[in-house]
C-alpha positions in Angstrom: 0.0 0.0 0.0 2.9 2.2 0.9 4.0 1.9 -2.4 1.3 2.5 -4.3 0.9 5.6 -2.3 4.3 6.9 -3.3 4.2 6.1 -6.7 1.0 8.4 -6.8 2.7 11.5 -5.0 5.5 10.9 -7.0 2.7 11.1 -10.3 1.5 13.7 -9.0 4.4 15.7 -8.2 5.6 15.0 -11.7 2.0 16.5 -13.1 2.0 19.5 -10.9 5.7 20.1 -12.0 4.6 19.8 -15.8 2.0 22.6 -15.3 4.0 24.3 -14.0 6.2 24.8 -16.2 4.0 24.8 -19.5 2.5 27.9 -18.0 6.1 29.2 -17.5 6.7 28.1 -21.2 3.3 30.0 -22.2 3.6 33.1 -20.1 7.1 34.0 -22.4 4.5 35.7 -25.2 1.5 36.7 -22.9 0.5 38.1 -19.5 -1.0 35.4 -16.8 -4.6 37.4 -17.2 -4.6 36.6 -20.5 -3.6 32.9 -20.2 -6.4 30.3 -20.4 -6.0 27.0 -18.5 -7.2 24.8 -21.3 -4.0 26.1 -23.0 -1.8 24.8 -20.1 -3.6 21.3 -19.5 -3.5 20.8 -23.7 0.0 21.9 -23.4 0.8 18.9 -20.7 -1.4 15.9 -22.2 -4.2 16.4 -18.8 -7.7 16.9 -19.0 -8.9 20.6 -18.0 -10.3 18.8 -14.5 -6.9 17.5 -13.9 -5.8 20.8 -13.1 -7.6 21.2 -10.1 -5.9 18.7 -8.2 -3.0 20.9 -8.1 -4.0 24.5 -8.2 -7.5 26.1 -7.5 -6.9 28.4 -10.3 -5.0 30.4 -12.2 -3.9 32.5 -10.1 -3.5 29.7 -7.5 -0.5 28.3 -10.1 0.8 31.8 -10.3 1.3 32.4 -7.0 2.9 28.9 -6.7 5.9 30.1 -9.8 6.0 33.6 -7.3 7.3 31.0 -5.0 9.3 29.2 -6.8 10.8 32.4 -8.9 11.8 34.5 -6.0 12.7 32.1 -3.1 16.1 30.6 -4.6 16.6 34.2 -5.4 16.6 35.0 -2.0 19.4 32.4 -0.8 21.4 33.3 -3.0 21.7 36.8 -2.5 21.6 35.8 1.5 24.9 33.8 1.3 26.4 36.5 -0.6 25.4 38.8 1.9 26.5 37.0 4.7 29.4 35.8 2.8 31.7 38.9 1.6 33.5 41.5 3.2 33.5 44.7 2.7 31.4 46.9 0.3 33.0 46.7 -2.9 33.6 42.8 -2.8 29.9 42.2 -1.6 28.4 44.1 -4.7 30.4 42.8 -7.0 29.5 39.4 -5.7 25.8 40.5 -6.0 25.4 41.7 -9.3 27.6 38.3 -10.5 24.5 36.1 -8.5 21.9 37.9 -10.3 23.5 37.1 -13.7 24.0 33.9 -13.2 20.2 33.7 -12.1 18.8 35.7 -15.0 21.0 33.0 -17.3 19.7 30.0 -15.4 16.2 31.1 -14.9 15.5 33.6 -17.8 11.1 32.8 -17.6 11.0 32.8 -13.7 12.2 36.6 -14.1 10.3 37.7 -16.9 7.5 36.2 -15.1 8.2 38.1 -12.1 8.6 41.4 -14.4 5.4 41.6 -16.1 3.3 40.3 -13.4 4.5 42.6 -10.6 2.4 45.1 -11.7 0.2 42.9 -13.9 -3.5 42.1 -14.0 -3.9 39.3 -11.4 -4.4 40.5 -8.0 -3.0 37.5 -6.0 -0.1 37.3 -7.8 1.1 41.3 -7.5 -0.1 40.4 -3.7 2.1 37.5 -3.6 5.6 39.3 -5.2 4.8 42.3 -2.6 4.6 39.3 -0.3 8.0 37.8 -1.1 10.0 41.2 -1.4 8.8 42.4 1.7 10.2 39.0 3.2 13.1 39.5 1.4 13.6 43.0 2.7 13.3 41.6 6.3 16.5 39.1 5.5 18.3 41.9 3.8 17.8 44.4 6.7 18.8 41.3 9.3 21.6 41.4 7.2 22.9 44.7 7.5 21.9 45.2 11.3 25.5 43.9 12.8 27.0 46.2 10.3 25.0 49.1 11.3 25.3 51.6 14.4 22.2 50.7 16.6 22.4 54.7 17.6 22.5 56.1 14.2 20.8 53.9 12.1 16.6 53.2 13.7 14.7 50.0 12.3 12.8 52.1 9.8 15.8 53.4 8.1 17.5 50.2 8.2 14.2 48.8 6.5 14.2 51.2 4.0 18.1 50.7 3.2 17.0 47.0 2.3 14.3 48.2 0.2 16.2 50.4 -1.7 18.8 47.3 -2.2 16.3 44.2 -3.4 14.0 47.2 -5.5 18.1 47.5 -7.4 18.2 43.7 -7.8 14.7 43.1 -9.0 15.7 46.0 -11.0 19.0 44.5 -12.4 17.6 41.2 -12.8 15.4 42.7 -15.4 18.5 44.7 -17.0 20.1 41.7 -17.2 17.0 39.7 -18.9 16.3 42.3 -21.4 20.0 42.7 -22.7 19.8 38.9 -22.9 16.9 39.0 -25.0 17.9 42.3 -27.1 21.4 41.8 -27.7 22.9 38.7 -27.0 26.5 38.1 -25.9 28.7 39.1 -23.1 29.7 42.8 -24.4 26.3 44.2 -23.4 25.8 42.0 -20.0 28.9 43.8 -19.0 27.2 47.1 -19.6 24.5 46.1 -17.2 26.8 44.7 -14.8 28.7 47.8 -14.8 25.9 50.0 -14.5 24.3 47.8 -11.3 28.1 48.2 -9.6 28.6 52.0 -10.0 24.7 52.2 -8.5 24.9 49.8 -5.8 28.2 51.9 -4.8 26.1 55.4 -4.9 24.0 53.7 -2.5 26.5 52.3 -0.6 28.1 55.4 -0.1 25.0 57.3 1.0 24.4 54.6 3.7 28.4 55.6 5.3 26.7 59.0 5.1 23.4 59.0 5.4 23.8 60.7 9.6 26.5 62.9 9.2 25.8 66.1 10.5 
């Protein structure tokens, strides 16, 4: 019985991952409002009712790729975070991660791009959801590096805003030069672009309470 039992999950799982990422696969040309789900079930071989054993809805699966695009997202730039010293080494750390994410996982961005401001309330909801969380990590972060006297919670909140709104941000830069002009010369633009940025802002954080 056991068995039988884990050889359904295991079907299941393997279903719920091929819808998944037909909708990924789908959502490259169109917006997730616009996106019927007979399109993704035809696209994976399932009947139309098959779908709901996975997802309620739509919007159910797109909150489920929200997951899924933005939490490895926010390991990554965790360890690097936690990993590097000093200011210069740390960014240049960061903007290599998010390269090397946009190159793995080119539809989980341009996913989280169009539908952060897109049509389908949960989803928006749900990105809000996850940068917000991943503000919270980034501002755990930078609180041992950070003067409890001169730097409140609310600044240092707003410090990692400003910091994962410039990755989401480059993440984007990197996915459109990708798309646009392919090849190495103009991912070095972007890369040099995020840098010189993410120094401004570093350098407005040494200063941010100087009288």
């Amino acid at each position: 019985m056991s068995h039988r039992c884990g050889v359904r999950q295991a079907q299941k799982e393997k279903t719920r991952r091929a819808l998944m990422d037909a909708a990924l696969r789908l959502l490259e040309d169109q917006s997730l409002s616009s996106l019927g789900l007979r399109e993704v079930t035809r696209a994976v071989g399932v009947a139309p009712a098959a779908f709901y054993r996975h997802f309620r809805d739509l919007s159910d699966l797109g909150v489920a790729l929200v997951e899924e695009s933005l939490g490895s997202l926010h390991h990554m730039i965790n360890a690097v975070l936690a990993g590097q010293e000093g200011d210069e080494e740390r960014i240049e750390a960061a903007v290599d991660a998010v390269a090397e994410h946009v190159r793995r996982y080119p539809a989980h961005i341009r996913f989280i791009a169009r539908e952060r401001h897109g049509g389908v309330r949960a989803v928006r909801e749900a990105i809000a959801a996850e940068l917000d969380r991943f503000a919270d990590e980034v501002a755990t972060a930078f609180c041992p590096q950070l003067p409890a006297e001169s730097w409140p919670p609310e600044d240092v909140r707003m410090l990692a805003e400003l910091y994962v709104d410039h990755m989401v941000m480059t993440a984007t830069a990197f996915l459109e030069a990708q798309a646009d002009h392919p090849g190495a010369a103009e991912e070095r633009k972007v890369a040099a672009t995020a840098r010189k940025q993410l120094l401004l802002i570093s350098l407005g954080r040494h200063h941010w309470h100087d009288e």
